[in-house]
N, CA, C and O of each residue as an XYZ file, in Angstrom:
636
protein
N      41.191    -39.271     45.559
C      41.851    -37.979     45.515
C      43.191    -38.118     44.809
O      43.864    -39.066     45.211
N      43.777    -37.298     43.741
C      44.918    -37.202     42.743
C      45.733    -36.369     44.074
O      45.306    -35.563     44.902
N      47.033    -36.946     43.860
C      47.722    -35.964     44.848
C      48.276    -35.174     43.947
O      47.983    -35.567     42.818
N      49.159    -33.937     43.941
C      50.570    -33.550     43.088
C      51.129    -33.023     43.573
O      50.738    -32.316     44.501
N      52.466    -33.117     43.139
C      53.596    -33.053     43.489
C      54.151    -31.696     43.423
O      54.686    -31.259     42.405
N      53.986    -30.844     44.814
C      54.378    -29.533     44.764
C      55.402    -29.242     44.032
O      56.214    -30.134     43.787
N      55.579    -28.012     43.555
C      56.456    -27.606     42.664
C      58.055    -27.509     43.608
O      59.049    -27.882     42.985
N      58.179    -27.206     44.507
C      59.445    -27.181     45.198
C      60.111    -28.739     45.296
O      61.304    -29.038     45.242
N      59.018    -29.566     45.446
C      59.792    -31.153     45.670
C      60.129    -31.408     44.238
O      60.975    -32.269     43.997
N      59.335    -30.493     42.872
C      59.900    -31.312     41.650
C      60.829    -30.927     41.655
O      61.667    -31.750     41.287
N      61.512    -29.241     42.107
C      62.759    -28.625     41.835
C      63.510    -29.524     42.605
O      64.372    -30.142     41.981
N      63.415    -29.723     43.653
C      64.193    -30.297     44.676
C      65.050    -31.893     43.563
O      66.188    -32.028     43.114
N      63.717    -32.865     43.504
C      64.431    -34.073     42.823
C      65.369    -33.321     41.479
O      66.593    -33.224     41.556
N      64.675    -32.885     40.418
C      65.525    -32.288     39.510
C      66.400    -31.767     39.637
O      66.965    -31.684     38.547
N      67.086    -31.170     40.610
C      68.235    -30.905     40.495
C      69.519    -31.265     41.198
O      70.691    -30.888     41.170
N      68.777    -32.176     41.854
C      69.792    -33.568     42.044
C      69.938    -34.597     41.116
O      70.812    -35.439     41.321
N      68.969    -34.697     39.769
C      69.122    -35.783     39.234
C      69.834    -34.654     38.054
O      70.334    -35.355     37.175
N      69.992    -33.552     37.820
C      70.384    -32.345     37.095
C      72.275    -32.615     37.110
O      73.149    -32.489     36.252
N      72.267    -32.944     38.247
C      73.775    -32.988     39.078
C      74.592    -34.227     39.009
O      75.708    -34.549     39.417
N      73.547    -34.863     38.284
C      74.109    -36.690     38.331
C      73.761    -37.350     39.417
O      74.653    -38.172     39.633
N      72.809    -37.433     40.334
C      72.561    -37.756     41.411
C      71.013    -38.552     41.425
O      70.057    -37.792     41.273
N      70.704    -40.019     41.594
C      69.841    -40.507     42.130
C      68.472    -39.478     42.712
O      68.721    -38.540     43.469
N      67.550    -39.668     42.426
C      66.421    -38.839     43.544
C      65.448    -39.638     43.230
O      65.125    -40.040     42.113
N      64.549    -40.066     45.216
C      63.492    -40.494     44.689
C      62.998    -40.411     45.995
O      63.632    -40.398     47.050
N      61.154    -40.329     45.699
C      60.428    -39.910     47.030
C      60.524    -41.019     47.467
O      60.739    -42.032     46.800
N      60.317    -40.922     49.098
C      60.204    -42.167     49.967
C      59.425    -41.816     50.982
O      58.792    -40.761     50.996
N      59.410    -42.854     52.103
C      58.789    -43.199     53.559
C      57.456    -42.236     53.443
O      56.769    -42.341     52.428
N      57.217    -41.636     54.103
C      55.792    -41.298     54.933
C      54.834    -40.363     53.982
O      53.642    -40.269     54.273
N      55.554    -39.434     52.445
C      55.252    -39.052     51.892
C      54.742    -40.046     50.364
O      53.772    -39.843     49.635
N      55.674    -40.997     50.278
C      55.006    -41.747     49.035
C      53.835    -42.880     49.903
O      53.109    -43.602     49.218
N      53.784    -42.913     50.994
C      52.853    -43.683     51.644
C      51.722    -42.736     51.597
O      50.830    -43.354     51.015
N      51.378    -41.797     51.844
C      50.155    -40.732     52.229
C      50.029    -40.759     50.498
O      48.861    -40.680     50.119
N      50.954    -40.848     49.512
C      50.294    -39.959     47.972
C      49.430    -41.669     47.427
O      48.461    -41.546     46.677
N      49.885    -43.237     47.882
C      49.341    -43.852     47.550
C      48.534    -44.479     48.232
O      48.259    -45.651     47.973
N      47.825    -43.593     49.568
C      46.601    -43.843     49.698
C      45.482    -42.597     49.449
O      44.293    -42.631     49.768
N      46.222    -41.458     48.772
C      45.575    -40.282     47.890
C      45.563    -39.313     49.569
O      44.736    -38.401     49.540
N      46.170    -39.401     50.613
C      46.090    -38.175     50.938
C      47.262    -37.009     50.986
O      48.333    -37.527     50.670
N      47.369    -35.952     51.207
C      48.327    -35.209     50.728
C      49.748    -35.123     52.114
O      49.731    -35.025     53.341
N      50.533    -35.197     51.352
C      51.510    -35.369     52.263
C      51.587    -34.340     53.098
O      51.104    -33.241     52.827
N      52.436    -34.709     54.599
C      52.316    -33.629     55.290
C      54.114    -32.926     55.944
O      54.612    -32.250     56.844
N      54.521    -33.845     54.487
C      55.900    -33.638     55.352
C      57.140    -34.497     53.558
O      57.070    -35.712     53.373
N      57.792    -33.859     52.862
C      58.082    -34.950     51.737
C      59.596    -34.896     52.084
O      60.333    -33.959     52.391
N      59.857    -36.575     51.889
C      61.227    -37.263     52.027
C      61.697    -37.386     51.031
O      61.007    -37.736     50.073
N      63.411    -37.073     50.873
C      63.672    -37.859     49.357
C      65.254    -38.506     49.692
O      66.233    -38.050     50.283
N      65.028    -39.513     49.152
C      66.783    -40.354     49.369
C      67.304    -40.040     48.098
O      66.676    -39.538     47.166
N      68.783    -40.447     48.122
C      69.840    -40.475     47.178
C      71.082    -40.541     47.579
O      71.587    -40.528     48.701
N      71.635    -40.636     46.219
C      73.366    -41.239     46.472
C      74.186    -40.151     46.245
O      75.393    -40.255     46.025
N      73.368    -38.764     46.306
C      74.838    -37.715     46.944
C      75.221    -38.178     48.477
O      74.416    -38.724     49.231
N      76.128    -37.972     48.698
C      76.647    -37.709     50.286
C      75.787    -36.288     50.888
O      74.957    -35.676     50.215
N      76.244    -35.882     52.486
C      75.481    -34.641     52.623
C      76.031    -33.729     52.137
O      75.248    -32.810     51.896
N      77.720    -33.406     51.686
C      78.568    -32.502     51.646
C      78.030    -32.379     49.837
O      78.237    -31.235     49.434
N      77.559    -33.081     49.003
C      77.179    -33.056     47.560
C      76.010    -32.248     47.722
O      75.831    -31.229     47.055
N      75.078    -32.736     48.727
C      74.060    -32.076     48.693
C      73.647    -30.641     49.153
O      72.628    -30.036     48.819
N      74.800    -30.151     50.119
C      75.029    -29.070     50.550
C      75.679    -28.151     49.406
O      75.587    -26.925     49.473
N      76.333    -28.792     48.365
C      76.925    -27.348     47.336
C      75.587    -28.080     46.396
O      76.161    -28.593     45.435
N      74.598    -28.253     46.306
C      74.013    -28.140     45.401
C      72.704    -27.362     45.865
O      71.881    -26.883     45.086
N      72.638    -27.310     47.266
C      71.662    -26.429     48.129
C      72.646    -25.678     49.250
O      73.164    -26.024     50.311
N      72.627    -24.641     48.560
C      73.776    -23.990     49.847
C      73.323    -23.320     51.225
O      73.928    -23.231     52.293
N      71.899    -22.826     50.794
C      71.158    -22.568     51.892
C      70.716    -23.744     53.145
O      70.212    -23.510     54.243
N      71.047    -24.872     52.628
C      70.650    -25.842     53.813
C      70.725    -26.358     55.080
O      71.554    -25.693     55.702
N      70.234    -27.265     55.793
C      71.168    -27.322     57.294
C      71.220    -28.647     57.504
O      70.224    -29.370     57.527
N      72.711    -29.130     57.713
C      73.426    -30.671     58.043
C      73.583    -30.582     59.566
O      74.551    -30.059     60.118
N      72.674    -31.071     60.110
C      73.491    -30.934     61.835
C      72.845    -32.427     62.507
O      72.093    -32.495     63.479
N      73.326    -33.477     61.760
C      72.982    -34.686     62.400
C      73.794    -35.969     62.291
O      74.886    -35.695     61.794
N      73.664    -37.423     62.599
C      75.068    -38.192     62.229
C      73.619    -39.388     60.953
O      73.880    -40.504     60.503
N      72.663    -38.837     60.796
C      71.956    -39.560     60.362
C      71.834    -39.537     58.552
O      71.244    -40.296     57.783
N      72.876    -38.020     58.255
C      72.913    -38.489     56.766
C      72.067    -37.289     56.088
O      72.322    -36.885     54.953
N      70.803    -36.640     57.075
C      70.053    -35.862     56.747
C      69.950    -34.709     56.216
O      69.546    -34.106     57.211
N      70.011    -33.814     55.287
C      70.209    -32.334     55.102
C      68.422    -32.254     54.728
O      67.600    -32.982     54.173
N      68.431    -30.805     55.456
C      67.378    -29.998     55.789
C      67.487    -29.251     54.619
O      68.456    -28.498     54.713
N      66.673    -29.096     53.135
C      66.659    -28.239     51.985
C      65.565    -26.893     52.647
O      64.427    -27.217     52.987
N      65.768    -26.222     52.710
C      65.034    -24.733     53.025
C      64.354    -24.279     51.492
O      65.081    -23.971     50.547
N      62.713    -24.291     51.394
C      62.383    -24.046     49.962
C      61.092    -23.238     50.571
O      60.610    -23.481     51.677
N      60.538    -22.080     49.520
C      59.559    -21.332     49.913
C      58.612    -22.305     50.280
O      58.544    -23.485     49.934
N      57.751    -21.521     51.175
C      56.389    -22.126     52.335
C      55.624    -22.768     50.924
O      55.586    -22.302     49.785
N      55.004    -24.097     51.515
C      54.135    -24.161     50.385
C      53.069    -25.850     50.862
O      52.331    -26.488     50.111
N      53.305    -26.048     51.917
C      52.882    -27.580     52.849
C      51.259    -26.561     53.511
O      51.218    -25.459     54.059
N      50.434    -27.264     53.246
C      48.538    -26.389     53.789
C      49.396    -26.324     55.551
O      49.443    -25.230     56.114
N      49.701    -26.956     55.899
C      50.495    -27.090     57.340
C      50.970    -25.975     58.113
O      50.616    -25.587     59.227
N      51.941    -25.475     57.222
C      53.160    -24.542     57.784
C      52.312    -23.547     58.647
O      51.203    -23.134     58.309
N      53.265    -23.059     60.327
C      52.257    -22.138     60.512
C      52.608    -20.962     59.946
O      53.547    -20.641     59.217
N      51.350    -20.158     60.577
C      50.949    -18.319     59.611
C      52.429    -17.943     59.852
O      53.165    -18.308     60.769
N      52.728    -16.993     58.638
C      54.127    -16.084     58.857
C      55.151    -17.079     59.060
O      56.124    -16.523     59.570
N      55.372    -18.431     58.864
C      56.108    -19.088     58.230
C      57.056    -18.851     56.797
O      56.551    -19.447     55.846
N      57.979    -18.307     56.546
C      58.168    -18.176     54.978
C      58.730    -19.141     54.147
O      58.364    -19.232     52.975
N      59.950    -20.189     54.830
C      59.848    -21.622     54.135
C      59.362    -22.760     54.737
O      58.731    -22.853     55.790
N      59.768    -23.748     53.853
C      59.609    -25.399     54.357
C      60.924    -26.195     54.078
O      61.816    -25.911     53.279
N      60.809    -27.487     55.111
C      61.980    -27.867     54.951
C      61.651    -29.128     54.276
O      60.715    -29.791     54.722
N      62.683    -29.769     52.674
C      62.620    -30.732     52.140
C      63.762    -31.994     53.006
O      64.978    -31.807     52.991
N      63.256    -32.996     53.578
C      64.666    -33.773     53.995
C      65.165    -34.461     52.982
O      64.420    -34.976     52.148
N      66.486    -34.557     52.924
C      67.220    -35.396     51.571
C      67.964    -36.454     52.192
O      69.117    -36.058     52.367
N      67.845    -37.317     52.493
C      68.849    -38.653     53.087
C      69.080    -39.020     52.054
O      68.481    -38.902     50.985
N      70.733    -39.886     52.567
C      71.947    -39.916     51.705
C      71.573    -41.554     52.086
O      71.067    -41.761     53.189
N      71.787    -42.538     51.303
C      71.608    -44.070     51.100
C      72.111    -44.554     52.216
O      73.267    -44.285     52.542
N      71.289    -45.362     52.983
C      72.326    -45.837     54.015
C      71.800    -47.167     54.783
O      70.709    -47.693     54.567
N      73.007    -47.732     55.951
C      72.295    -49.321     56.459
C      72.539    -48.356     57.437
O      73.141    -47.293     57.287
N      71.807    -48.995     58.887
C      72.118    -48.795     59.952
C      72.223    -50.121     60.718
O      71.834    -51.214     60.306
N      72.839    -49.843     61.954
C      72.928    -51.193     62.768
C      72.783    -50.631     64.440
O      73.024    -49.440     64.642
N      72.394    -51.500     65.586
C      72.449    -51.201     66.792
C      71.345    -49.756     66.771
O      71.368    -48.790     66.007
N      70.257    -50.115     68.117
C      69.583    -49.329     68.289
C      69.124    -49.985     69.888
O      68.333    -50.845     70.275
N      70.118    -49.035     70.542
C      70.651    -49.452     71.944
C      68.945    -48.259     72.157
O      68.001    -49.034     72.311
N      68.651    -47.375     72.178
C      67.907    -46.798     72.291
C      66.516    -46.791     72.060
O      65.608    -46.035     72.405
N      66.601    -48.216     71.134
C      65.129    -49.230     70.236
C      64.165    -47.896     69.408
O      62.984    -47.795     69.079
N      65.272    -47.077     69.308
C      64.759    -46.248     67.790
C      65.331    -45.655     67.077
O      65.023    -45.488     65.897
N      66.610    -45.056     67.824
C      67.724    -44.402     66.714
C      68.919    -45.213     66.688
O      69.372    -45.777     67.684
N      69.542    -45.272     65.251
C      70.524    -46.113     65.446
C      71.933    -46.100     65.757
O      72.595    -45.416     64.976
N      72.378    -46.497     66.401
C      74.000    -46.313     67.100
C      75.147    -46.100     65.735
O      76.115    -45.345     65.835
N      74.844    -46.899     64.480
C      75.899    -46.705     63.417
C      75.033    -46.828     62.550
O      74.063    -47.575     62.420
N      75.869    -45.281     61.417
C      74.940    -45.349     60.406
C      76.255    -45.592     58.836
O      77.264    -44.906     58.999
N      76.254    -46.097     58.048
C      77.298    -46.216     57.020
C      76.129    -46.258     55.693
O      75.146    -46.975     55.507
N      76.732    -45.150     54.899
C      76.701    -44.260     54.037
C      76.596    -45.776     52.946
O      77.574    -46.523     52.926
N      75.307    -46.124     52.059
C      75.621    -47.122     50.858
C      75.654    -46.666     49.463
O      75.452    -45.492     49.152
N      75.881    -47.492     48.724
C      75.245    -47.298     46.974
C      74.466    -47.620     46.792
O      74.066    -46.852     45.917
N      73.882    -48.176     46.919
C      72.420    -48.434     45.938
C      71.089    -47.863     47.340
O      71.100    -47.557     48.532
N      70.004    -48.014     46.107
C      68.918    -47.672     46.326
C      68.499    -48.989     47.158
O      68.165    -48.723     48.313
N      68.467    -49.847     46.938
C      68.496    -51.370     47.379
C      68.516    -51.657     48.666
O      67.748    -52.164     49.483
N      69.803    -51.117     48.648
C      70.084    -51.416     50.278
C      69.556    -50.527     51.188
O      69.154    -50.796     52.320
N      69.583    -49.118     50.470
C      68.849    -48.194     51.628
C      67.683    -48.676     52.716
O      67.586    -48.552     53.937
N      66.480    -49.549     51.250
C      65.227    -50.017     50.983
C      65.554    -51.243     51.988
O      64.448    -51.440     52.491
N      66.142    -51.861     52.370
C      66.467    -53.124     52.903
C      66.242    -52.850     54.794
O      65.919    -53.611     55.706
N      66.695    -51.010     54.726
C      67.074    -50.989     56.158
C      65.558    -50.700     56.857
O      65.410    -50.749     58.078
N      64.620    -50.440     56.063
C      63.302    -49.587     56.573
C      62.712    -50.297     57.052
O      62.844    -51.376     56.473
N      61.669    -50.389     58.344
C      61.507    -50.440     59.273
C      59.566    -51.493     58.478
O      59.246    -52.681     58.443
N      59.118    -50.686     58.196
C      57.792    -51.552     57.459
C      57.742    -51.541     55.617
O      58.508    -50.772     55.036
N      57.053    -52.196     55.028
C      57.542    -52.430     53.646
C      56.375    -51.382     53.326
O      56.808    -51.483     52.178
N      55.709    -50.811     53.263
C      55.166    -49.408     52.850
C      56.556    -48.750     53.059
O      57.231    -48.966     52.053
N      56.962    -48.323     53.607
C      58.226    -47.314     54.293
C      59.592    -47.440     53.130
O      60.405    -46.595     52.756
N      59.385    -49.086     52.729
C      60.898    -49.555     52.397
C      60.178    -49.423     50.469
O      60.274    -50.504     49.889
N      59.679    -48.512     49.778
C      59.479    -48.290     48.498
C      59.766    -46.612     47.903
O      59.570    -45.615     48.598
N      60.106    -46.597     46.932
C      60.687    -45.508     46.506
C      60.299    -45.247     45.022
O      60.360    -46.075     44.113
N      59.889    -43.955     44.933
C      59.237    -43.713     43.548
C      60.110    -42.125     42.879
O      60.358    -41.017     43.356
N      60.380    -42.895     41.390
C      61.390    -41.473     40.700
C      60.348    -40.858     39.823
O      59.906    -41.396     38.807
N      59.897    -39.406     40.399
C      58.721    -39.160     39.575
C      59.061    -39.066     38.416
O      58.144    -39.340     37.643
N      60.294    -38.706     37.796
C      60.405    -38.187     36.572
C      60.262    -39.072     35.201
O      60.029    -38.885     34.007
N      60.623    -40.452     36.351
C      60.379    -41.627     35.112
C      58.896    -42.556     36.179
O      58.792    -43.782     36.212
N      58.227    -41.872     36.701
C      57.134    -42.554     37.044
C      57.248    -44.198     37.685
O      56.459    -45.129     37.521
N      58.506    -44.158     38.447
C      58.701    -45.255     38.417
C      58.945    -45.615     40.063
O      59.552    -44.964     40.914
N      58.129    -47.090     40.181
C      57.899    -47.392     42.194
C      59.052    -48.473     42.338
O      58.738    -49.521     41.773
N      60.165    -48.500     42.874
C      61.024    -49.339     43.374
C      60.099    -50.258     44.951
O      59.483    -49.762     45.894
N      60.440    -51.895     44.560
C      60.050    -52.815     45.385
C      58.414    -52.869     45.600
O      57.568    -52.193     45.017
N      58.236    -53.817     46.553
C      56.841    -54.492     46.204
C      56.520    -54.363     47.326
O      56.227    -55.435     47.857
N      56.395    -53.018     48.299
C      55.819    -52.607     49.741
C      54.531    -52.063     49.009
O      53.942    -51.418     49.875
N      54.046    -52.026     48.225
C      52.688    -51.431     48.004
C      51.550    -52.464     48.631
O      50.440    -52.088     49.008
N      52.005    -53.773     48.673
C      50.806    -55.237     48.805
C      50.351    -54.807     50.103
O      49.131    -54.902     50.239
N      51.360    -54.097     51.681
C      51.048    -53.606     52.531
C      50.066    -52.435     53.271
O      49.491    -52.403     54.359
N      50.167    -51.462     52.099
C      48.802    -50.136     52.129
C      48.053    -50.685     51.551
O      47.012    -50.057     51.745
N      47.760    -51.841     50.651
C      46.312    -52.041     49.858
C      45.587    -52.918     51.056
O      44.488    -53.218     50.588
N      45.681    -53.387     52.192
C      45.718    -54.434     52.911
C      45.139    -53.984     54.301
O      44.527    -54.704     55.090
N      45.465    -52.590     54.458
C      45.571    -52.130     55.779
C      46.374    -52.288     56.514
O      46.494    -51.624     57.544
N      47.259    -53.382     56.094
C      48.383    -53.827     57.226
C      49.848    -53.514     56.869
O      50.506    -53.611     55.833
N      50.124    -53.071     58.212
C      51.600    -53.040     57.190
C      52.765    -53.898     57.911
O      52.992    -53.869     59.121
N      53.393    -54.589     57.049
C      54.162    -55.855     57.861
C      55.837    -55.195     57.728
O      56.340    -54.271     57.088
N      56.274    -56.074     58.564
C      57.728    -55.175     58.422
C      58.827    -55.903     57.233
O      58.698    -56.974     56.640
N      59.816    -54.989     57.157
C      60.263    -55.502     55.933
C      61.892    -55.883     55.894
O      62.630    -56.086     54.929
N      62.180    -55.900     57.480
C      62.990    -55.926     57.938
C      63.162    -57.161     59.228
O      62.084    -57.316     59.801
N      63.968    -57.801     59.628
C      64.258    -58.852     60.619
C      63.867    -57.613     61.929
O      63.994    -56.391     61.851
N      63.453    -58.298     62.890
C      62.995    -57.652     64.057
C      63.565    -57.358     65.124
O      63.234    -58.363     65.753
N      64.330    -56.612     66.028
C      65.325    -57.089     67.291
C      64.542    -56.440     68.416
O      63.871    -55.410     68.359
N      64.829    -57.506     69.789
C      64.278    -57.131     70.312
C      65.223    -56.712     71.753
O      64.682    -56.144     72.702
């Protein structure tokens, strides 16, 4: 199955990369398009901050310490329920985290540069790859993990 790339997520990357800004799909959505099923939910990281990403989507909603802005774009996921009229795109801003007193969310989150490091913090190496559709291009080598069935982590473990 060919997936494609709804028209709201192309607007979405484009006009962050429109703005001078990094964009590229990640976690649970470039995992579902490279085992061909259709995403049910699309992520995208980058190196705006949230406050960049908020004047470049003014309609959006920042209400977390995790970096996250909520893009509000017409309904368009087979998902959404009836009389739904948008969907929400998440945009995370590059980041490490540390401490997860809670063993899932993390106690400190600090804002990075690169794409690199974001990729460093993710949890399984399917998770920790990132693809810029516009130049067709897959950051890191978490793909060996979905061809496999397995997915190993890509990260040191704490317990």
């Amino acid at each position: 199955m060919q997936v494609r790339i709804p028209q709201p997520v192309l607007l979405t990357l484009k006009k962050l990369e429109t703005a001078s800004f990094e964009a590229f799909i990640v976690g649970g959505s470039l995992r579902d398009i490279l085992l061909g099923h259709e995403p049910k939910d699309w992520d995208i990281t980058t190196n705006a901050k949230p406050e960049e990403i908020q004047k470049i989507f003014p309609d959006s909603v920042y209400e977390n310490t995790f970096g996250t802005v909520g893009v509000k774009v017409p309904r368009f996921l087979a998902h959404s329920p009836e009389g739904q009229e948008t969907d929400i795109i998440e945009i995370t801003t590059y980041r490490s985290e540390s401490g997860y007193t809670d063993h899932r969310h993390p106690d400190s989150v600090t804002f990075v540069k690169t794409l690199e490091e974001d990729l460093a913090r993710r949890d399984f190496t399917v998770n920790a790859m990132a693809a810029r559709i516009t130049e067709q291009k897959t950051e890191n080598g978490g793909r060996q993990g979905s061809d496999s069935q397995k997915l190993p982590a890509s990260m040191q473990a704490y317990s």
